[in-house]
C-alpha positions as semicolon CSV with decimal commas, in nm:
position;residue;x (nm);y (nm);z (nm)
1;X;0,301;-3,188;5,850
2;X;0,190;-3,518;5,992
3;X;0,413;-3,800;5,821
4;X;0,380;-4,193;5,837
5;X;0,690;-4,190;6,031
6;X;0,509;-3,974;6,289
7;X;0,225;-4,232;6,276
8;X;0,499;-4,528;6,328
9;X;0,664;-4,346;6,608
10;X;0,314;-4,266;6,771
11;X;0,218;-4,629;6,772
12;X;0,567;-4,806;6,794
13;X;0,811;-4,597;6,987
14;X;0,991;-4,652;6,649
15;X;1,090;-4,374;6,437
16;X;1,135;-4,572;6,056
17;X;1,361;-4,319;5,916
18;X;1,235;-4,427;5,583
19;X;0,900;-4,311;5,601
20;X;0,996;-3,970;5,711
21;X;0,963;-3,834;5,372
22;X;0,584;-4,002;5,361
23;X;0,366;-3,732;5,399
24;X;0,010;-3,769;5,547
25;X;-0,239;-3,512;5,352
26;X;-0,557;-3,615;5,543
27;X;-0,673;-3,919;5,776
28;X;-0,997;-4,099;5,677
29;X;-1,244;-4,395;5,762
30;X;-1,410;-4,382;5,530
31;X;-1,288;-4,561;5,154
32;X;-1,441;-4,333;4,981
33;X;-1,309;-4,013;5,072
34;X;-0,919;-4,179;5,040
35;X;-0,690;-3,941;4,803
36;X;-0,316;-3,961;4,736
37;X;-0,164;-3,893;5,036
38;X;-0,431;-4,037;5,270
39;X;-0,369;-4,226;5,589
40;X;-0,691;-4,464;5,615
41;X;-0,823;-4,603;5,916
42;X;-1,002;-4,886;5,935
43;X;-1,295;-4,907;6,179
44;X;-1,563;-5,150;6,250
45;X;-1,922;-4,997;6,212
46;X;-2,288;-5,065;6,268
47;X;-2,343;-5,212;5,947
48;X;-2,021;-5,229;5,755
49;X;-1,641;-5,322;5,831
50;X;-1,368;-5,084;5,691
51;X;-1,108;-5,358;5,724
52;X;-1,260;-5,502;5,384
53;X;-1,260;-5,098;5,194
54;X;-0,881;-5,136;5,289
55;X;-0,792;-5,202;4,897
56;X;-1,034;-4,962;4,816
57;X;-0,823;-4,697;5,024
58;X;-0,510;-4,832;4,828
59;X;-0,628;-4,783;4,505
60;X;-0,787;-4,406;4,538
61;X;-0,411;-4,331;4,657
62;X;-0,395;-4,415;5,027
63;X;-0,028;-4,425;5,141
64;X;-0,113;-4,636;5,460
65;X;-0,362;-4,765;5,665
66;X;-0,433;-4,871;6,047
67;X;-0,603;-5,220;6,135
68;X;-0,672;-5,503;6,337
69;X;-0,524;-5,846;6,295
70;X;-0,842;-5,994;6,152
71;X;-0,770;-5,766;5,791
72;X;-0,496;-6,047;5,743
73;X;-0,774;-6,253;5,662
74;X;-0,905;-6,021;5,437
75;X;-0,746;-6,184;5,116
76;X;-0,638;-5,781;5,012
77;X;-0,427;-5,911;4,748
78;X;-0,033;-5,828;4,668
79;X;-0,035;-5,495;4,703
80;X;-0,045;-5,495;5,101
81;X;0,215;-5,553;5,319
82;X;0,244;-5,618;5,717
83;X;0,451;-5,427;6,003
84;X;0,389;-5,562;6,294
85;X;0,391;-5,369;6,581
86;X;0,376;-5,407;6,990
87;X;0,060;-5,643;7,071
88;X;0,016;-5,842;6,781
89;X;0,198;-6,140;6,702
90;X;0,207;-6,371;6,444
91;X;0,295;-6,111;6,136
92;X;0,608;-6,047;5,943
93;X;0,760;-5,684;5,911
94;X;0,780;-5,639;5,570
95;X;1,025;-5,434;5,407
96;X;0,851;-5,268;5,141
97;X;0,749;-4,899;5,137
98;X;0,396;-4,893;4,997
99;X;0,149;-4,944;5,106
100;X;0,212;-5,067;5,441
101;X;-0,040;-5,164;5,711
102;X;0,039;-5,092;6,027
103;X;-0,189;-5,386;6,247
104;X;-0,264;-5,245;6,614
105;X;-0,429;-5,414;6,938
106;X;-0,643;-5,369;7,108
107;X;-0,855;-5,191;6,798
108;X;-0,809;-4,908;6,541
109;X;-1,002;-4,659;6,734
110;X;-0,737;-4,673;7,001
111;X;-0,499;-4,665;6,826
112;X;-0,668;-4,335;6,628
113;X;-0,680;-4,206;6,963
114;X;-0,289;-4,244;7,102
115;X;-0,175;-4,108;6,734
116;X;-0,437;-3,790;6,818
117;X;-0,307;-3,777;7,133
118;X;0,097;-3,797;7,019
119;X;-0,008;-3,506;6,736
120;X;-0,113;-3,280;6,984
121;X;0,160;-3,308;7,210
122;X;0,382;-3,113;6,907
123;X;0,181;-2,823;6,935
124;X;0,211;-2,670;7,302
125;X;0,119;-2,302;7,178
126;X;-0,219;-2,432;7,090
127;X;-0,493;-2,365;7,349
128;X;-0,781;-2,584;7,369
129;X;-1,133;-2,495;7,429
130;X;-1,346;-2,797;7,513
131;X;-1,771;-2,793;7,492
132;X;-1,957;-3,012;7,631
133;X;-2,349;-3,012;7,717
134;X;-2,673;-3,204;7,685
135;X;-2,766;-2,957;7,371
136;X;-2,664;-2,676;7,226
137;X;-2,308;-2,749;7,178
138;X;-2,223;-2,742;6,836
139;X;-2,373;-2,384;6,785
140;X;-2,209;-2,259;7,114
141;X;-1,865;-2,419;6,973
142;X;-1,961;-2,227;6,604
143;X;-1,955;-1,924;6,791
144;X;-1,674;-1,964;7,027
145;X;-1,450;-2,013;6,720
146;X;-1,621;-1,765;6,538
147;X;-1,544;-1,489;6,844
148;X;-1,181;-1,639;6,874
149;X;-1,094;-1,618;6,503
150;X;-1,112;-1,225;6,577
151;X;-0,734;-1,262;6,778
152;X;-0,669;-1,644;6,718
153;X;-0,587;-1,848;6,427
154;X;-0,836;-2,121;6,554
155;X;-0,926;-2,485;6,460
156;X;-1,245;-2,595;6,514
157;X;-1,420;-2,931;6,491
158;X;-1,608;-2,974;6,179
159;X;-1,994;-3,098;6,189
160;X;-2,079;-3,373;6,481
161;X;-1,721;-3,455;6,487
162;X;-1,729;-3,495;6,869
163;X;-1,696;-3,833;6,994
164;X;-1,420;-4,063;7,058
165;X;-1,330;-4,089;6,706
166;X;-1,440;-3,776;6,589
167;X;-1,232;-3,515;6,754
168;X;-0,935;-3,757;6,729
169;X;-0,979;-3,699;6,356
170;X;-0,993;-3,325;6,438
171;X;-0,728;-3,281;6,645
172;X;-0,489;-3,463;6,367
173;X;-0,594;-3,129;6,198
174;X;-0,379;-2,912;6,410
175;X;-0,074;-2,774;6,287
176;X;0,181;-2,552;6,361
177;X;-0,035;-2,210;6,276
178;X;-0,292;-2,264;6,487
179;X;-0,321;-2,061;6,833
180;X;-0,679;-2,181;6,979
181;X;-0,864;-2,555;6,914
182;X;-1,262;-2,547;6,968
183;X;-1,373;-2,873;6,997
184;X;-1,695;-3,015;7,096
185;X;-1,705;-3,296;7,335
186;X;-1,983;-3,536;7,323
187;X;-2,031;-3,895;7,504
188;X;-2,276;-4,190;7,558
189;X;-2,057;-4,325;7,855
190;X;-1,894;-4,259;8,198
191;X;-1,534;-4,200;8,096
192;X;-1,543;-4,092;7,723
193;X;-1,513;-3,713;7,766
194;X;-1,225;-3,779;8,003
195;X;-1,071;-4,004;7,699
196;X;-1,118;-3,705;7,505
197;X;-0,957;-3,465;7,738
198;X;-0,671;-3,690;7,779
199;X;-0,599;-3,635;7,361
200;X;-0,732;-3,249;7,329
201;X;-0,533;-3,135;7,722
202;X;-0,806;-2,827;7,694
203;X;-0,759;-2,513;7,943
204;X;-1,079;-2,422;7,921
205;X;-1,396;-2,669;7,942
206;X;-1,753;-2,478;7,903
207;X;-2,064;-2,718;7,992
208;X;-2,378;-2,526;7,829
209;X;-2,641;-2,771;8,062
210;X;-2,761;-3,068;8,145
211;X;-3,020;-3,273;8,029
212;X;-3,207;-3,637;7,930
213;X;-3,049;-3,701;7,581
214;X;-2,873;-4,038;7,653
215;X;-3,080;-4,117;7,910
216;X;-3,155;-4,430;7,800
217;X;-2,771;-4,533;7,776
218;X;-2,716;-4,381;8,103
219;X;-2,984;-4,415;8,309
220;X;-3,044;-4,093;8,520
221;X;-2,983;-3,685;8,508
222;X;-2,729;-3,780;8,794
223;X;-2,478;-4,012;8,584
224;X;-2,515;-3,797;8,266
225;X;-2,431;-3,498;8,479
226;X;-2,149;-3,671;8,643
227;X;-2,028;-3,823;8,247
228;X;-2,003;-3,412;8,187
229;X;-1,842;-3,323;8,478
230;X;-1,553;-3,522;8,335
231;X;-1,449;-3,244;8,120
232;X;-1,390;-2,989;8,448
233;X;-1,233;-3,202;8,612
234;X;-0,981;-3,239;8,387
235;X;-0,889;-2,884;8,325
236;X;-0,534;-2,783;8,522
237;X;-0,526;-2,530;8,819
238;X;-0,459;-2,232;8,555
239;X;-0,747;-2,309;8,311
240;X;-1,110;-2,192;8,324
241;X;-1,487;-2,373;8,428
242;X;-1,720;-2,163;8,190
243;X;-2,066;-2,239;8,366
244;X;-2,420;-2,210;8,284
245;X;-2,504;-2,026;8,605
246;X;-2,874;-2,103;8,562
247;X;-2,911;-2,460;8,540
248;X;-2,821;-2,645;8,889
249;X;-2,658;-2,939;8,806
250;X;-2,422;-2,746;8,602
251;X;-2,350;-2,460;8,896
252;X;-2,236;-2,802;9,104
253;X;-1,968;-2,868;8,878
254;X;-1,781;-2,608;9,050
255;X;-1,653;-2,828;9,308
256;X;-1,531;-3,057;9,065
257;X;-1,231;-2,857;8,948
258;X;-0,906;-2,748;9,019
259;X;-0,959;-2,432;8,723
260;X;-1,157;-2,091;8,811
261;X;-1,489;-2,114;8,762
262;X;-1,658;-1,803;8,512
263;X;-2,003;-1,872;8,532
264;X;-2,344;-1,681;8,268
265;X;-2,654;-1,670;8,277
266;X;-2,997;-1,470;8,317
267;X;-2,919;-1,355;8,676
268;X;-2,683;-1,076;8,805
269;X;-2,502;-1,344;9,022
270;X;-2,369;-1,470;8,741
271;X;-2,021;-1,341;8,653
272;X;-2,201;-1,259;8,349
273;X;-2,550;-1,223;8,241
274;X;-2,759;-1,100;7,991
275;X;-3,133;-0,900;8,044
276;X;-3,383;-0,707;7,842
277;X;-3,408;-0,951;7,616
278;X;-3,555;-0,921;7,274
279;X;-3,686;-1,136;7,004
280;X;-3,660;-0,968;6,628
281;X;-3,796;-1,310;6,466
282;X;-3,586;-1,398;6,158
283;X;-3,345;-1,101;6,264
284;X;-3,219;-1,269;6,613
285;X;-3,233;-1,105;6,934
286;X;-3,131;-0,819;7,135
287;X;-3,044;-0,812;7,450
288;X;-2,811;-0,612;7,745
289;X;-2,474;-0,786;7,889
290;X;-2,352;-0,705;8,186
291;X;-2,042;-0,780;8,357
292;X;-1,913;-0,606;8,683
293;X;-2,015;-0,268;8,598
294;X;-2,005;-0,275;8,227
295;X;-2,323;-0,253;8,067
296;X;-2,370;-0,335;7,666
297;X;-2,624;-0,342;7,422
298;X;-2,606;-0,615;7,154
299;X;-2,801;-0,713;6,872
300;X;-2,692;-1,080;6,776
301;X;-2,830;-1,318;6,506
302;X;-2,951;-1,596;6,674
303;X;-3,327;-1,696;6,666
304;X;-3,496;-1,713;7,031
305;X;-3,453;-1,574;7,347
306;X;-3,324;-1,943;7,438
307;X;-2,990;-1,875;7,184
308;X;-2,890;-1,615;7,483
309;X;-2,696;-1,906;7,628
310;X;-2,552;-1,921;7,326
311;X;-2,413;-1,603;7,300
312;X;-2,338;-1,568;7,679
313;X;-2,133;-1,877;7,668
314;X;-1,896;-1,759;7,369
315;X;-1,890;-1,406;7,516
316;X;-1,751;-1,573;7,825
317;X;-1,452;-1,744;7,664
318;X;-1,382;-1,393;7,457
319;X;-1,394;-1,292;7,804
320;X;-1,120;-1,539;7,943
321;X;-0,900;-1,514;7,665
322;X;-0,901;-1,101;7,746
323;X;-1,060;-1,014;7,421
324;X;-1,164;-0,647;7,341
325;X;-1,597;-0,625;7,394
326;X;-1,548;-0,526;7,025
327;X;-1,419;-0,829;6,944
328;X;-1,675;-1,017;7,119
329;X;-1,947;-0,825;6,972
330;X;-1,812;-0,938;6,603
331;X;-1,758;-1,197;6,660
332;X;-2,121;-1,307;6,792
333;X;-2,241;-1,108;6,533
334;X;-2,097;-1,303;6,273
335;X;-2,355;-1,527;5,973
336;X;-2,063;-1,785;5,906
337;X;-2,092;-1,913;6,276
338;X;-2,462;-1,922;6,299
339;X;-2,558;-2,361;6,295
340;X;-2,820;-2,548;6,317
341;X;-3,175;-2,434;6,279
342;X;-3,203;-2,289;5,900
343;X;-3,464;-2,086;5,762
344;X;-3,522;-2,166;5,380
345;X;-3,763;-2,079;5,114
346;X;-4,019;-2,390;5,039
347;X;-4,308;-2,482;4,815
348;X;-4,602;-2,237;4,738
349;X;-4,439;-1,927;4,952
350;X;-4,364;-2,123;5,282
351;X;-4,127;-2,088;5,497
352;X;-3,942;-2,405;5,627
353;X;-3,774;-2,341;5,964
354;X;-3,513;-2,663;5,951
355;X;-3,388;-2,853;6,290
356;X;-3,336;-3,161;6,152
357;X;-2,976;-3,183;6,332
358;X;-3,092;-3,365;6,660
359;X;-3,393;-3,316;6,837
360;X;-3,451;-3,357;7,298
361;X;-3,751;-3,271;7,492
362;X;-3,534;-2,985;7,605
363;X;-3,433;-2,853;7,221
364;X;-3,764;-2,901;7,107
365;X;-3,969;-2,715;7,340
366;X;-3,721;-2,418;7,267
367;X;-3,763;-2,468;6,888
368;X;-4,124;-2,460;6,938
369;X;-4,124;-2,160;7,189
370;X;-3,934;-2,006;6,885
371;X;-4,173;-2,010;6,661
372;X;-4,413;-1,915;6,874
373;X;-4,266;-1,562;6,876
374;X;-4,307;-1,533;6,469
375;X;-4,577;-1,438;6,247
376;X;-4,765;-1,655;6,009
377;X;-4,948;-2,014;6,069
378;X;-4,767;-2,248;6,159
379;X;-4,727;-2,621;6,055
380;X;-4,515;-2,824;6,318
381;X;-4,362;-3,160;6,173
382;X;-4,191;-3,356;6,465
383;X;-4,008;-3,707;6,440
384;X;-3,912;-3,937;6,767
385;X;-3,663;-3,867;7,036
386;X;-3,434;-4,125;7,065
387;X;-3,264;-4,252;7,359
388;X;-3,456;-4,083;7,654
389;X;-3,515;-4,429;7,809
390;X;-3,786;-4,411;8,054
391;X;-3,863;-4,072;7,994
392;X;-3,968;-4,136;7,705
393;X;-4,331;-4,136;7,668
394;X;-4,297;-3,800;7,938
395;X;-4,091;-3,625;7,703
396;X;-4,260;-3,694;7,381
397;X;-4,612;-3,603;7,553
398;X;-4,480;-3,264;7,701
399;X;-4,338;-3,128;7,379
400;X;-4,687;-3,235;7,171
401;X;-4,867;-2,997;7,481
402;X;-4,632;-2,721;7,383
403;X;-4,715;-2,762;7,042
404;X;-5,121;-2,794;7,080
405;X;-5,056;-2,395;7,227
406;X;-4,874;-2,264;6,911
407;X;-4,933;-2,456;6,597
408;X;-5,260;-2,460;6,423
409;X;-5,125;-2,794;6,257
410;X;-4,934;-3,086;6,375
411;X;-4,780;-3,369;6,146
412;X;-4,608;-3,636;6,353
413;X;-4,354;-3,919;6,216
414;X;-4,275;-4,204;6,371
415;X;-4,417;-4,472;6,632
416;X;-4,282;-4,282;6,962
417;X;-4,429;-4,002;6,806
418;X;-4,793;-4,077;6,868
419;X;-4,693;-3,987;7,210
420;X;-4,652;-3,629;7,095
421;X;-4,973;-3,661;6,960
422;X;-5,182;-3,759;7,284
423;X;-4,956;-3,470;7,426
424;X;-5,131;-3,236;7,170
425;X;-5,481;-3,406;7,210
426;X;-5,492;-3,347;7,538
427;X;-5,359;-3,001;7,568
428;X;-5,653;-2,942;7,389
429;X;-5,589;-2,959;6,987
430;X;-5,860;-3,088;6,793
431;X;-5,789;-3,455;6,621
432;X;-5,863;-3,289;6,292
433;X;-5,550;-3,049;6,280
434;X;-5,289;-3,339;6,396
435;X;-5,198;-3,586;6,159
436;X;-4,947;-3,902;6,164
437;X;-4,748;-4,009;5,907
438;X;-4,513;-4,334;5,942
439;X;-4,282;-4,234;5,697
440;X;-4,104;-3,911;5,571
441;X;-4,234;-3,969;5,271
442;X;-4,591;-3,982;5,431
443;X;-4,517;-3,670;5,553
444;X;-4,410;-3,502;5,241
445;X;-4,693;-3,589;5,094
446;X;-4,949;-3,385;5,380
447;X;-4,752;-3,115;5,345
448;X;-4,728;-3,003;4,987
449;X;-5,121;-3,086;5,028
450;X;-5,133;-2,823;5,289
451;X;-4,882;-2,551;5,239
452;X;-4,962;-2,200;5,149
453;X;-4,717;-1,889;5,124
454;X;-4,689;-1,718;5,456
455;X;-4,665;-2,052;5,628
456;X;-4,371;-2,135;5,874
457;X;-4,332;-2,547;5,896
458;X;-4,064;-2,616;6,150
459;X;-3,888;-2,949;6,134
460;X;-3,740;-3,168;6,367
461;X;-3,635;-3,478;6,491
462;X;-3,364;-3,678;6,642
463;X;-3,072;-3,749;6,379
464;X;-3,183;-4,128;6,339
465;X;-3,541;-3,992;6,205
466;X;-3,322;-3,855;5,927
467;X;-3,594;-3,595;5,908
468;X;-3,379;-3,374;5,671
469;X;-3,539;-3,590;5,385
470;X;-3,849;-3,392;5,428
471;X;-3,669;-3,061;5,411
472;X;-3,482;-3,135;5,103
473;X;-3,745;-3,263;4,969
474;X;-3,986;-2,937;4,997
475;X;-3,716;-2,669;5,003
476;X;-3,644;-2,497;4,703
477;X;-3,319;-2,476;4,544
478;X;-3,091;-2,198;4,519
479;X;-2,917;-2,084;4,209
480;X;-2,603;-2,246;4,287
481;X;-2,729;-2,524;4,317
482;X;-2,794;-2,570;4,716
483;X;-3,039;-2,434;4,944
484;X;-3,214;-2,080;4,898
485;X;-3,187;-1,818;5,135
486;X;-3,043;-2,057;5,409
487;X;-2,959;-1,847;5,746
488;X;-2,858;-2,075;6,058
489;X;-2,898;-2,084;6,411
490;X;-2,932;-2,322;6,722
491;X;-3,195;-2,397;7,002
């Protein structure tokens, strides 16, 4: 168990000897979710500073917190006390117990980062898995775990928890029980993934493909697939590249590590790769694996023949970690690990198909070719893409063609989503079936005009179009409480 003298020795080199009864329940940045026996974290955010929730964290029961120098300025009243430790001057150790700050430099993430870092130095018999990938990598991380759990006791990362203070936070969720570590790896830089790496050490790195999403922060294909790279490279001699075989700038990465390289795909180069693909709709796909001269027949619950990567991908690391095929076969077949795109019963007898996690020109042409394979009309409601950069006008404009060939209505949201629009116009669908809304709301509205049982209304947008408003908003509730009849699954 993680104790505040393991957080002093982390950041200090000093080992207090009276805070090594001081145990650390949970780490947080955020106030709100502080509880006796929390470590808090204070971070500055877009909008708000967590240096001034400090006393907020005190009184719901935090035991300590990390911050910059500037919280002395913070007036936090008598209840806080200073240690000072290496980089910041100016600040009196104090002797009390509770509740200490401990005041870092350069920032709080860092300093987040070197304690992650320290934690996961304790546990040597934990294996890490890292994921990285322009989409598709928190469902291919769902089912890694999921196929793992069958041997391992494995961690995974929680929800989007996959930046550079995200799996930090994660891996301070390790302990002494745990055998295998999924975590997912995302970035919006050159450099984070291998700031990642240098916390999680992972053995094996799986990159599911590469494509525009931060474009606009990076600025070409090239440097995001180079930003990716980051996580083979850092894999030792003795670890494992899992590869999407089928997308080039992935297959490249192969001279970029030290590790052997696995790769899957759709081809029977591939070390290996799936055929005779099936979609069952709502009921996933079937499909044939092959590998050397073993031949299997699987029936996984995924929706669309594009979730084969999925399942090839986790199958691969079963693979590497010399799991039984009928552990690998449960393990893909397993409803617990299925994320993402959630199929829910809505107003008047609709079906809403939800994607609302993130949304790409790459994600949503393979949500769309999804419900293209399923019976029923079918209402398309699509939000911006964010961050594509120059590519955005192309991207928004290709998915609205797509969409002009399979739904018999379009609702867009957004401004850069009257680029979808055009797409749709001039693919051919007539202005009366495509409608714009600039709000959710807006939105809303058209559709409980418009919906009729037997319809399927997919959903989706990048996160910042926070288009799961219009979901909860039309979806009906279950009887506990949440959402009916909710299955999950990932483009």
């Amino acid at each position: 168990m993680l104790t505040l003298a393991d957080v002093f020795h982390a950041l200090t080199g000093a080992r207090l000897e009276k805070f090594e009864r001081v145990a650390i329940l949970n780490v947080v940045i955020d106030s709100r979710q502080a509880r006796a026996g929390s470590l808090f974290i204070a971070l500055q955010g877009e909008t708000r500073d967590g240096h001034a929730f400090i006393g907020e964290a005190f009184e719901r029961g935090a035991v300590a917190a990390i911050a910059e120098p500037r919280a002395h300025e913070q007036g936090l009243g008598p209840r806080v006390h200073w240690v000072q430790t290496t980089g910041v001057a100016g600040l009196q150790p104090s002797p009390a117990l509770e509740p200490p700050i401990v005041f870092v430099a350069p920032s709080s993430v860092a300093a987040l980062q070197k304690l992650a870092a320290a934690w996961r130095r304790k546990f040597p018999q934990c294996k890490t898995i890292g994921i990285t990938g322009s989409i598709g990598k928190s469902s291919t991380k769902e089912l890694i775990a999921a196929v793992l759990q069958r041997r391992f006791v494995t961690l995974k990362s929680e929800g989007n928890l996959n930046n550079e203070i995200g799996l930090p936070l994660s891996v301070l969720q390790m302990n002494a029980s745990h055998q295998r570590a999924v975590l997912e790896m995302g970035m919006y830089a050159r450099g984070e993934i291998k700031t990642l790496c240098e916390i999680a050490t992972p053995t094996i790195g799986v990159v599911t493909n590469v494509g525009p999403s931060h474009l606009e922060r990076l600025g070409s294909i090239e440097r995001i697939a180079q930003a990716k790279s980051e996580l083979v490279e850092a894999l030792p001699a003795d670890g494992v590249a899992i590869l999407n075989g089928d997308d080039a700038r992935v297959r490249a990465m192969a001279a970029q590590t030290r590790a052997r390289v696995f790769y899957y795909g759709l081809e029977p180069h591939c070390d290996l790769w799936a055929d005779e693909i099936e979609s069952l709709g709502l009921n996933g796909i079937a499909l044939t694996l092959h590998r050397n001269n073993e031949h299997l027949h699987a029936r996984v619950p995924l929706l669309g023949r594009h979730s084969v990567h999925t399942a090839l991908a986790a199958a691969s690391v079963g693979m590497a970690e010399s799991l039984a095929w009928d552990e690998i076969l449960k393990g893909l077949a397993d409803p617990s690990a299925q994320l993402r795109l959630i199929a829910a019963p809505a107003e008047n007898g609709a079906t809403i198909l939800d994607d609302t996690y993130n949304a790409s020109p790459t994600s949503s042409l393979a949500a769309l070719n999804l419900i293209a394979e399923l019976a029923g009309r079918k209402i398309v409601v699509l939000g911006e893409m964010l961050e594509l950069g120059a590519l955005g006008e192309e991207g928004h404009t290709r998915v609205g063609g797509r969409a002009a060939r399979i739904a018999q209505i379009l609702i867009v949201v957004g401004a850069r989503a009257r680029w979808i629009a055009q797409g749709a116009r001039a693919a051919g669908m007539a202005s009366a079936n495509i409608f714009f809304a600039e709000t959710n709301q807006q939105a809303i509205d058209r559709l409980r005009g418009m919906m009729r049982a037997g319809d399927l209304v997919l959903v989706k947008g990048s996160r910042g179009a926070r288009m799961e408003e219009i979901v909860a908003a039309l979806a009906l509730p279950s009887e506990a409480g949440g959402k009916g009849g909710w299955r999950t699954h990932s483009p």
